[in-house]
N, C-alpha and C positions, 0 to 999 in steps of 0.2 A: 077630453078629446075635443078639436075642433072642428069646426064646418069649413065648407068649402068657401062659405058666404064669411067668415071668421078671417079664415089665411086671405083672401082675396081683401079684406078690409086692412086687415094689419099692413098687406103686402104695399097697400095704397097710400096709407098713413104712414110709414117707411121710406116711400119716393116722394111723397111731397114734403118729408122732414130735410129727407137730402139735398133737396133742388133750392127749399130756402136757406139751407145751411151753404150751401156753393152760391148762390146768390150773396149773403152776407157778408161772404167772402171778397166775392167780387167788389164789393162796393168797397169793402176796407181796403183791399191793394186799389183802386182808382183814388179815394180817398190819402191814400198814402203817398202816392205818386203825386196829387197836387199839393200838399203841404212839402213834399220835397222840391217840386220845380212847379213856385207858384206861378211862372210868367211862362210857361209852357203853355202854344198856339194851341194846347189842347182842351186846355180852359179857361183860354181869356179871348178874348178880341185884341188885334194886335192894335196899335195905338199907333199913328205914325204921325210923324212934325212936318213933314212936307207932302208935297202934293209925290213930289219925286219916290218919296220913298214908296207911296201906295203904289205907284206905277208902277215902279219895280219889281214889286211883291205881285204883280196881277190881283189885284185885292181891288175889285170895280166898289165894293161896297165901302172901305175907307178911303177909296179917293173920291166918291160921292156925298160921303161925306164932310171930308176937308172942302168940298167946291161950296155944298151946303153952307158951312159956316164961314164964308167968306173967298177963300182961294177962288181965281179966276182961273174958267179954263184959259185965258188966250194971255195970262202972265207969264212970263219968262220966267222959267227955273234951273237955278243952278245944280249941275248933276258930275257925278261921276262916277266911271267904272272901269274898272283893272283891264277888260277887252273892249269896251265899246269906246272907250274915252283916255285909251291908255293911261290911269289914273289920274288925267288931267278934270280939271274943275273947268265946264264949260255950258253956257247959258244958252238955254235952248226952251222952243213952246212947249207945254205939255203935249202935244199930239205929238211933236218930234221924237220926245221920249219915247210915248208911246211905241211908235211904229219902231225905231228902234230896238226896243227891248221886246219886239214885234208879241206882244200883247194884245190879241184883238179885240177882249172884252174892255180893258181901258180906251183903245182908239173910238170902238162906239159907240162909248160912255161919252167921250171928248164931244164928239161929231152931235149927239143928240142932244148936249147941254149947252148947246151953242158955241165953242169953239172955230173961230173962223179961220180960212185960208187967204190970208194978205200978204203975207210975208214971201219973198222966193223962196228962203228954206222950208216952211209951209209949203205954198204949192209943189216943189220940190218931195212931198213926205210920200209922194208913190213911188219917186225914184230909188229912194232912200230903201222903201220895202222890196225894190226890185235887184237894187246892189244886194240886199240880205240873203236873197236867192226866196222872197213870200210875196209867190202871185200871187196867193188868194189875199193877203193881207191891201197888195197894190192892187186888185182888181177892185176889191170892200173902197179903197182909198177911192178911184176915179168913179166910181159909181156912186159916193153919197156923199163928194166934196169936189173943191175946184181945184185939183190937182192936176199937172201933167200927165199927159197921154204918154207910152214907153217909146215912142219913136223923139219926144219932146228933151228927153232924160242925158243925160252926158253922164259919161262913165267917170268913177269919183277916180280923183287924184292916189288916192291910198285904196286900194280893194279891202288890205284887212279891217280898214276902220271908216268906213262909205260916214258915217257920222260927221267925222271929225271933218273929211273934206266937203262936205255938205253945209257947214259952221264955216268953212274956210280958216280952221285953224289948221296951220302946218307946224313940221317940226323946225 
């Protein structure tokens, strides 16, 4: 016959065999999961070739590190995107991207690693977040760069693509 002290130990030793046996578990399907999709964002860092693509991805920590190793913030980059760019290939500062693909954590990545505003389409990049319909992005913009004030701002040639007429590329 057993004790109460007995069932109460087995009962113990029973739920900490199960919870490492479901734990074991767990790690072979996680385990499983990355030898089937080894380049799954879920266990790797993603890698990217240009500064543009970090942009895109809102990833402040690889486009941080692309600027680290070389890339300028205030270099022209070639970019493209099916609604921003109508697929078109068009050269633009990294801040323009930025605000563009209205990313705020890249934009104050841009601004705090020295990214200047010389360009029109530069000073231009509050207008650019105000065509997007992102005051808070354009307000971030005039308050910690020399951007245009909203009454400064002229309304883009094309609404759907405030970008492209900003570039002053047309169709």
């Amino acid at each position: 016959m057993t004790t109460s002290v007995e069932r109460r130990q087995l009962m113990v030793a029973t739920v900490m065999i199960a919870a490492m046996a479901i734990l074991a578990l767990g790690v072979v399907v996680v385990e499983l999961e990355r030898w089937r999709h080894p380049q799954s964002r879920l266990f790797a860092s993603p890698t990217y070739t240009s500064l543009a693509e970090a942009i895109a991805a809102d990833d402040v920590e690889g486009a941080y590190a692309l600027l680290r190793a070389g890339a300028g913030p205030n270099d022209a980059i070639a970019v493209r995107d099916p609604a921003l760019t109508r697929g078109r290939s068009v050269i633009v500062s990294p801040l323009l991207w930025a605000v563009a693909t209205q990313h705020r954590g890249p934009v104050l990545m841009l601004l705090a690693h020295g990214a200047r505003i010389e360009s029109d389409a530069d000073k231009a990049a509050s207008c650019l977040a105000d065509a997007l319909g992102n005051a808070e992005l354009a307000g971030l913009l005039r308050k910690y760069s020399n951007t245009l004030p909203h009454e400064g701002c002229s309304p883009p040639r094309d609404p759907a693509t405030p970008l492209l007429s900003l570039v002053g590329v047309t169709d």
